[in-house]
C-alpha positions in Angstrom: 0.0 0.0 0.0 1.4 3.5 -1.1 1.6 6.3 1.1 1.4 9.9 -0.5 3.4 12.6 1.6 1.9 15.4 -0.9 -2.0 16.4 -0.7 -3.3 15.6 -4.5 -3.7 18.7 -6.5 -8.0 18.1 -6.1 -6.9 17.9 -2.3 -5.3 21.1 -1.9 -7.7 22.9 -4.2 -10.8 21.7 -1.9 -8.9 22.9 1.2 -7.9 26.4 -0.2 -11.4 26.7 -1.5 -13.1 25.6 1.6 -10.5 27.8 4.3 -11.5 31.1 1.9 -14.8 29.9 2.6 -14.1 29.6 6.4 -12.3 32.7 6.4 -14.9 34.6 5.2 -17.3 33.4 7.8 -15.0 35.0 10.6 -14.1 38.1 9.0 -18.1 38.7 8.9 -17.5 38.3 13.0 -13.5 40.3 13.3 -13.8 43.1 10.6 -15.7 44.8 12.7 -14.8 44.2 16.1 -12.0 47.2 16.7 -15.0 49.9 15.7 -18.3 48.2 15.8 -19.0 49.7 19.5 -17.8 53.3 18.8 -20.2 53.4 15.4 -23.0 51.1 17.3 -23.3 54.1 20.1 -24.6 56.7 17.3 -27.0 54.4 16.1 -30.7 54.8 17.8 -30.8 52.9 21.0 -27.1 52.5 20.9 -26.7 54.9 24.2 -27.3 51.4 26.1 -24.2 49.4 26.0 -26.0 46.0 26.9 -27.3 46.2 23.5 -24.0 47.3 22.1 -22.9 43.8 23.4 -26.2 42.0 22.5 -25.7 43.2 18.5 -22.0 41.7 19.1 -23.0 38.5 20.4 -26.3 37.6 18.4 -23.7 36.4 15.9 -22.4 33.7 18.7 -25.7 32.8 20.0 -26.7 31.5 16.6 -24.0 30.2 16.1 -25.0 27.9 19.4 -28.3 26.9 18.5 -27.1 25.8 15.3 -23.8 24.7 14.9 -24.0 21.6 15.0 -27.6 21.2 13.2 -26.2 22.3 10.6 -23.7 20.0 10.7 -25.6 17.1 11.0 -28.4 18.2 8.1 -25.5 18.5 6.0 -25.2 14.7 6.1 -28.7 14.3 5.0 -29.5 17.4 2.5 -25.4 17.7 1.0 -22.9 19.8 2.0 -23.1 22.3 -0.8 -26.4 22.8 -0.3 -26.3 23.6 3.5 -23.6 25.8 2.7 -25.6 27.9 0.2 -28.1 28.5 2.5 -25.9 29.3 5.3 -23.6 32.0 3.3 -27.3 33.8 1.3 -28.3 33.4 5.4 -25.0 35.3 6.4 -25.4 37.8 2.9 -29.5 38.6 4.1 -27.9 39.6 7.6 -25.3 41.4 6.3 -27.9 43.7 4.0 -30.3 44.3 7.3 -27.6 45.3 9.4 -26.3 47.7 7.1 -29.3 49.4 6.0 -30.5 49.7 9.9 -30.4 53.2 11.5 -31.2 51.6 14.8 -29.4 49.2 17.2 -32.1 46.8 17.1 -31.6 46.3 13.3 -28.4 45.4 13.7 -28.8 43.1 16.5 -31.6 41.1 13.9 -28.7 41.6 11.0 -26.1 40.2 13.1 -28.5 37.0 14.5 -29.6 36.0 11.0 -25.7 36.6 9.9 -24.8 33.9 12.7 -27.9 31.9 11.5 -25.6 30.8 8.4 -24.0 28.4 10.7 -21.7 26.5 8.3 -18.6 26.0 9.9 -19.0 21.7 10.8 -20.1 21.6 7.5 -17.6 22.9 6.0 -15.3 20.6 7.9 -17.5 17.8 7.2 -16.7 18.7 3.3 -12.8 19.1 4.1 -13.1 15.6 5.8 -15.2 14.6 2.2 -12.6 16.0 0.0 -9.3 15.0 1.7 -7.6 11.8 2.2 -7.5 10.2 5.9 -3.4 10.7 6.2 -3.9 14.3 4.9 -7.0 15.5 7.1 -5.0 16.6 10.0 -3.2 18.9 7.6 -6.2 20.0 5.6 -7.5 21.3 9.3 -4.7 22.9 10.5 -4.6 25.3 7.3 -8.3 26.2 8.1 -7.1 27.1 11.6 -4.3 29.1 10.1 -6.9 30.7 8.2 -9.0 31.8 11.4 -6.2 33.0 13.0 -4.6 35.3 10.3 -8.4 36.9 9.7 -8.6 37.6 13.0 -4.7 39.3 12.9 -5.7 41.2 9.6 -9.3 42.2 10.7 -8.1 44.4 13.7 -5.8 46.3 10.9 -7.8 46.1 8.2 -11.1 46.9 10.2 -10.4 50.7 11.3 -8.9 51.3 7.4 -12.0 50.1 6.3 -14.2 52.0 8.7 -12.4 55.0 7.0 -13.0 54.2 3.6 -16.8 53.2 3.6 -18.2 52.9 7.3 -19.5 49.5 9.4 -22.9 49.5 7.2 -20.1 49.4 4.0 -18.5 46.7 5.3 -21.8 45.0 5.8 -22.0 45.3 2.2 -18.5 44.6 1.2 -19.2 41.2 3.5 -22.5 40.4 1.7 -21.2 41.1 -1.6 -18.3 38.4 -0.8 -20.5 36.1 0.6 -22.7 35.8 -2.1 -19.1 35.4 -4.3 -18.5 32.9 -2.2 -21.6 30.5 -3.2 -19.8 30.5 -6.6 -16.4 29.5 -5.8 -18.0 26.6 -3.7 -19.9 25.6 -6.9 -17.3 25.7 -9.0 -13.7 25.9 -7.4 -14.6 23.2 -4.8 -14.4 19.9 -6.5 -17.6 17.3 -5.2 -16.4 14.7 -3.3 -17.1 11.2 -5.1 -19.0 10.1 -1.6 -20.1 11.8 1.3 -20.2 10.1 4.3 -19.9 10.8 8.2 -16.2 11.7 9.8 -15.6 10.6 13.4 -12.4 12.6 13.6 -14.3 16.0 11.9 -18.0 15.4 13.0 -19.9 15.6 15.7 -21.5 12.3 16.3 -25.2 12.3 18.8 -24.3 8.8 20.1 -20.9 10.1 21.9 -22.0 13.5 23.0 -22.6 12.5 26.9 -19.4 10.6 26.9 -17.8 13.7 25.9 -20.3 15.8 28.2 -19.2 13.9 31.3 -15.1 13.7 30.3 -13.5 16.4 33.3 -10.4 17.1 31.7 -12.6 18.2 28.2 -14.9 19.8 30.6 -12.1 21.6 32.1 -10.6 22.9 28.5 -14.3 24.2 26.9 -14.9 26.4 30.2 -11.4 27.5 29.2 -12.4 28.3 25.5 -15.5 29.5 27.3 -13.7 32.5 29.2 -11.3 32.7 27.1 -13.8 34.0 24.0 -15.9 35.8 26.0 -13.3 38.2 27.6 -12.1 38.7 23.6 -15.4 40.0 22.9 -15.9 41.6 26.3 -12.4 43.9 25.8 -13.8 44.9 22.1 -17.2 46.9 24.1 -14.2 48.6 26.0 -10.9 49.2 24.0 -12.0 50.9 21.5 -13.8 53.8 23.5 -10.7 54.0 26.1 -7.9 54.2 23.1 -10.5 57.0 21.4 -10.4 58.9 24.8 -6.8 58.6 26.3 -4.9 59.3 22.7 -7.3 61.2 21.1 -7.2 59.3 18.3 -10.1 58.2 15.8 -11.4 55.0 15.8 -9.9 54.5 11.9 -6.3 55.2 13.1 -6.4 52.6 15.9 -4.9 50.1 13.8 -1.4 52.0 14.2 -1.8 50.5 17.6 -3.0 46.9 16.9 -0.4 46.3 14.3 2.4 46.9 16.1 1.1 44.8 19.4 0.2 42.0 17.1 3.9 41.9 15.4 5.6 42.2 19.0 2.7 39.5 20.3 3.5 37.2 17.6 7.1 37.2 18.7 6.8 36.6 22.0 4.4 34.0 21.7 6.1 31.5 18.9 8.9 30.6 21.6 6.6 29.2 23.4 4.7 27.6 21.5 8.1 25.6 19.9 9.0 24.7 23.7 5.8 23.4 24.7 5.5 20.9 21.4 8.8 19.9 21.3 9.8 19.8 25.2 6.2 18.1 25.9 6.0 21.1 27.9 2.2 22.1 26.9 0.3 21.6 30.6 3.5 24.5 32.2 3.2 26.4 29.7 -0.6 26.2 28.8 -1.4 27.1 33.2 1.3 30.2 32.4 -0.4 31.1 29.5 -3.9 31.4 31.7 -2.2 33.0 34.5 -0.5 35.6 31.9 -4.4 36.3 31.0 -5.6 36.5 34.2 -2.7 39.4 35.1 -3.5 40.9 31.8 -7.5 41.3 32.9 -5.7 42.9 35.7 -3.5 45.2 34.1 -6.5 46.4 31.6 -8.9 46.8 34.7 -6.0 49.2 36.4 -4.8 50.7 33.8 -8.0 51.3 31.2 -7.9 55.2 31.4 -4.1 55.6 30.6 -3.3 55.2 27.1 0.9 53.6 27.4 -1.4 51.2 30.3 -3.6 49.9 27.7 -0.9 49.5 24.8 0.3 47.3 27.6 -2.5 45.5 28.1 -2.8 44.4 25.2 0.6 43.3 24.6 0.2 41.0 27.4 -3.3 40.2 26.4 -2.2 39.0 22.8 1.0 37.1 24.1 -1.4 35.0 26.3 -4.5 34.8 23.8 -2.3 33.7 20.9 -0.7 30.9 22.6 -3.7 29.8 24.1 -5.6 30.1 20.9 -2.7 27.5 19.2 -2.6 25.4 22.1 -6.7 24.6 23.1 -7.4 22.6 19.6 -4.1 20.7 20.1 -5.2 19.5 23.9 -8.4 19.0 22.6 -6.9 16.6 20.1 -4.6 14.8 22.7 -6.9 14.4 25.0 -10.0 13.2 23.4 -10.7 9.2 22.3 -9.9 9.0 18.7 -13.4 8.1 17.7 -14.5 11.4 19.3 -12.5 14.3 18.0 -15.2 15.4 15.9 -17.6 15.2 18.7 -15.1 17.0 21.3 -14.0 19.6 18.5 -18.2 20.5 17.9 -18.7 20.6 21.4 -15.3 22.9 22.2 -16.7 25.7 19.4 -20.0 25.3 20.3 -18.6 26.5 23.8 -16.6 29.1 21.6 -19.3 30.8 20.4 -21.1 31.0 24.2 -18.5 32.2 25.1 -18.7 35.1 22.3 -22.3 36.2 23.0 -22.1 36.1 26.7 -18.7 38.0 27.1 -20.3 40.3 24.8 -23.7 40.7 26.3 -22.2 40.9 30.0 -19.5 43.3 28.9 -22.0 45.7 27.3 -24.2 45.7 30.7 -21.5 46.1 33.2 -19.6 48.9 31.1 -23.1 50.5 30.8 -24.4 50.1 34.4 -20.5 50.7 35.7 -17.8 51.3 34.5 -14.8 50.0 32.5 -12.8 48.7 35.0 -15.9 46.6 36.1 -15.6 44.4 32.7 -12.2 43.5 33.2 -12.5 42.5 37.1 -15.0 40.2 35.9 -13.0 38.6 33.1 -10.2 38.6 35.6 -12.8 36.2 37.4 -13.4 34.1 35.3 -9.5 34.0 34.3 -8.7 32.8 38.4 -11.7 30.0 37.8 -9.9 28.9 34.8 -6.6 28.8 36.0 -7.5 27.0 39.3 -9.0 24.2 37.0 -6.3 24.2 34.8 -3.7 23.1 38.0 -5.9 20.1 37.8 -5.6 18.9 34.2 -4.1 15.7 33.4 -0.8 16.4 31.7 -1.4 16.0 27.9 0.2 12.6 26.1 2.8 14.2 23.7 1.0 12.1 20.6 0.6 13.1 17.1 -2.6 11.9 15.7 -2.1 9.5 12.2 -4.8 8.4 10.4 -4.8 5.7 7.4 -7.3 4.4 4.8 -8.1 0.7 5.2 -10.7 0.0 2.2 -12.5 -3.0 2.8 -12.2 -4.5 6.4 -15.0 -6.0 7.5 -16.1 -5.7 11.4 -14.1 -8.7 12.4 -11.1 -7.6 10.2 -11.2 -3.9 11.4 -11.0 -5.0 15.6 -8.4 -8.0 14.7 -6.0 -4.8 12.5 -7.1 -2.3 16.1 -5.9 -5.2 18.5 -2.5 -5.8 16.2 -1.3 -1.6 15.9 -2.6 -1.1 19.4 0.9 -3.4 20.8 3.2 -1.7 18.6 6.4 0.4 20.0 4.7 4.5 20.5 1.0 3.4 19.9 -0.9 5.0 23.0 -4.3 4.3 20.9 -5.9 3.0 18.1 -9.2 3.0 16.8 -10.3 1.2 13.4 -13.4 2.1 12.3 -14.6 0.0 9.4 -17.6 1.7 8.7 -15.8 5.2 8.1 -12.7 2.6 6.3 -10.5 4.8 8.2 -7.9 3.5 11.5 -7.0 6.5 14.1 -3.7 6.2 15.6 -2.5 8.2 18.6 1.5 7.7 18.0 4.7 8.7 20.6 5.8 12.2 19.1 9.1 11.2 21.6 9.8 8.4 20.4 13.5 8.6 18.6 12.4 9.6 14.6 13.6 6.0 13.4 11.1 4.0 15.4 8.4 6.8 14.4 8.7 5.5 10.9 9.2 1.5 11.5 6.4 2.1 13.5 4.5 3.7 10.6 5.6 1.3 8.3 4.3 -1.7 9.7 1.0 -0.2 10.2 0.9 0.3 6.2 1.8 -3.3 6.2 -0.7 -4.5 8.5 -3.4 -2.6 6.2 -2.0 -3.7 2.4 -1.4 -7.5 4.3 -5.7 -8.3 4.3 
C-alpha cells in the first residue's frame, strides 16, 4: 500500500477553496470588532451598552443553537447545499444590518448573519474532500486561516471604517458572501462520496461521553472565558484608546499592528518549547495566569493610554498561545473516535463564550464602569486557572490516520488489536464503517522508530 506525503492537486484545491470559505465566515465576525462599538453608540438605542454587546454577540448565539444542526443536516441534505443557505443566510444579515439606522436592526442583521452556521459543515466537506493521512493537515490550514483573519481584521477593520463605514462593510461582506456561493460551486471539487467523519464530526451517540469527560470539561470552560473576555475587551478598547490618545477609531490600527507583530514574537517561543519539550500543561497554566494578570492590568490601567498599549501586549501574548494550544489538547486528549464530537462541542462552547462575554461586557460597562468588565473577566481567568492546575498532563501524541478499504467488522478490531501493541502506539481505533484506522503515536519516540512504527501499520493494512 502507497503512502502519498503530498495532498493531491484536487486535495489542496478543496482545502484552499473551503479555508476562503471559512475565512470569510469569521471576517463577517473580526472586521468589525476594533469599531463596531464606537459606530453602534450613534445608532438609535445605541446609548445602552448591553445592546452594544447583545448586537456583538447575536452572531455567537446562533451560532449555538445551530452549529451543530447544521452540521448534522449537511449529512442528509449535501454539503453544498447547507452551505448555500448558510452563506445567502450570512449575505441577508449582512444587508439588514447595514441598512439599519437603529441598534435593534443590527442586533436582527447580526443574528440571521450567525444563523448561516456552516462551519461543521464545512469541515465535514474538508473531511469529504481530503484523504484520511492528509486530514490533519487539511485542518490545520483552516485554523491558520482563522487566525490570520482575526490578525488582519483588527488592521484592516479601522482602514476600512475610514473608507466606507461599518454599514459598508456589511456590504462589502455580503457582496463576498454571495461570491462565495460560486467559488463553492465551481472551485470546490464534489467529493465522489459523502459520508460521516468521526475525527471531523460531531457524532449524537458520543455527545454524553464527551459531556461527562473532566479534563474536556475543564478545556471548553477555558475556550468558554477565554472568548468571552475577547469580545468583552472589544465593548471597552476601542472607546478608552479613542479617549486617552485622542485618536479616531480608523487610526487605531497603528496601535493593533504593532502589538500584534511584538505579540506574535513573543508568543512562537513558546509555543516551539511546549510541542517539542512536551511542555504544553507548564506552559498552557502560564499562558492562563498571563491572561488573568493581563485582565488585571486592563482593569487598572484602562484610562491611561501607554497602560492599555500594555495590556494588550500582554493580552495577545497570552490569547495567541492559548488560541494554538486549546485545539491541540483537545486533540490529545479526546478518544480518537470522538475528536469530531469534542472539537463541535469545544466551538459550540466558543461561540457562548462570544455572545455572553459580549452581552455581559455591554451591561456592566453600561451600568459601571470599564474597569468593572475587566475585574469580571479577571474572574473568570482565576476560575480557569485553578481548574487548569488540575488537568491531566497531555500525552505528547501526534494523531495518524490511514485508509483501510474494505475491512470488514471482524477484520477492522483484529488490525485495532495488532497496531494497538506496537512500539509508541498510546491508541488506536479502526473504524470499518468510516474505512478509516485512528492512531495516537509517541511524538518522543526517537524519529527512526516513528517510521518503522509507521511502516508496519501500512503493512498490516496492504497485508488483508
Amino acid at each position: 500500500m502507497q503512502f502519498s506525503e503530498k495532498m493531491t492537486r484536487t486535495e489542496l484545491r478543496a482545502t484552499v477553496s473551503l479555508a476562503s470559505i471559512y475565512g470569510l465566515r469569521m471576517l463577517g465576525m473580526f472586521l468589525i470588532l476594533p469599531i463596531f462599538a464606537i459606530y453602534a453608540e450613534k445608532l438609535e438605542g445605541g446609548s445602552n451598552h448591553t445592546l452594544i454587546g447583545l448586537a456583538l454577540g447575536a452572531y455567537g448565539l446562533m451560532q449555538v443553537l445551530l452549529q451543530l444542526p447544521f452540521g448534522m443536516a449537511s449529512d442528509r441534505f449535501g454539503r453544498k447545499r447547507l452551505i448555500y443557505v448558510g452563506l445567502i443566510l450570512f449575505a441577508v444579515g449582512s444587508v439588514v444590518a447595514a441598512l439599519s439606522h437603529t441598534i435593534y436592526g443590527v442586533i436582527l442583521g447580526r443574528a440571521i448573519q450567525g444563523a448561516g452556521a456552516i462551519s461543521a459543515v464545512v469541515t465535514a466537506l474538508v473531511a469529504d474532500s481530503t484523504r484520511e493521512e492528509h486530514r490533519t493537515k487539511a485542518m490545520a490550514m483552516i485554523g491558520a486561516t482563522i487566525g490570520l483573519t482575526f490578525a488582519v481584521s483588527l488592521v484592516a477593520g479601522p482602514i476600512f471604517n475610514q473608507w466606507i463605514g461599518v454599514p459598508g462593510i456589511f456590504w462589502m461582506t455580503g457582496v463576498l458572501s454571495l461570491l462565495a456561493i460560486l467559488v463553492v460551486k465551481y472551485a470546490v471539487p464534489t467529493p465522489l462520496h459523502s459520508g460521516f467523519h468521526s475525527d471531523a464530526q460531531a457524532a449524537p451517540s458520543l455527545m454524553k461521553d464527551v459531556l461527562k469527560d473532566s479534563q474536556l470539561l475543564r478545556l471548553n470552560f477555558g475556550t468558554f472565558c477565554l472568548h468571552g473576555a475577547q469580545m468583552a475587551m472589544f465593548i471597552v478598547v476601542p472607546f478608552a484608546l479613542k479617549e486617552t490618545s485622542g485618536m479616531s477609531e480608523n487610526l487605531h490600527w497603528q496601535v493593533y499592528l504593532p502589538v500584534l507583530i511584538l505579540s506574535f514574537l513573543l508568543m512562537v517561543p513558546a509555543i516551539i518549547y511546549a510541542e517539542k519539550k512536551a511542555k504544553l500543561k507548564p506552559v498552557f497554566i502560564a499562558a492562563v495566569g498571563l491572561m488573568f494578570a493581563a485582565q488585571l492590568i486592563f482593569a487598572y490601567n484602562i484610562h491611561h493610554f501607554w497602560g492599555i498599549v500594555t495590556s494588550l501586549v500582554v493580552y495577545f501574548v497570552a490569547f495567541n498561545i492559548l488560541e494554538a494550544s486549546l485545539p491541540s489538547l483537545i486533540s490529545k486528549m479526546a478518544p480518537a473516535a470522538a475528536k469530531g464530537t469534542a472539537m463541535g462541542v469545544h466551538n459550540t462552547a466558543q461561540s457562548f463564550g462570544m455572545f455572553l462575554g459580549a452581552t455581559v461586557g455591554g451591561y456592566l460597562s453600561h451600568r459601571f464602569d470599564y474597569a468593572a468588565v475587566f475585574l469580571f473577566c479577571a474572574a473568570l481567568m482565576m476560575i480557569w486557572f485553578l481548574l487548569a492546575l488540575g488537568m491531566k498532563t497531555p500525552l505528547s501524541v501526534k494523531t495518524k490516520m490511514y485508509h483501510m478499504q474494505g475491512f470488514d467488522g471482524a477484520q477492522a478490531s483484529s488490525l485495532q488489536q495488532q497496531v494497538a501493541v506496537l512500539a509508541g502506539v498510546h491508541e488506536a481505533v479502526a473504524i470499518a464503517q468510516e474505512h478509516m484506522l485512528i492512531v495516537k503515536l509517541n511524538n518522543q519516540l526517537p524519529e527512526a522508530t516513528q517510521i518503522e512504527t509507521e511502516q508496519t501499520i501500512l503493512k498490516l493494512i496492504g497485508s488483508k
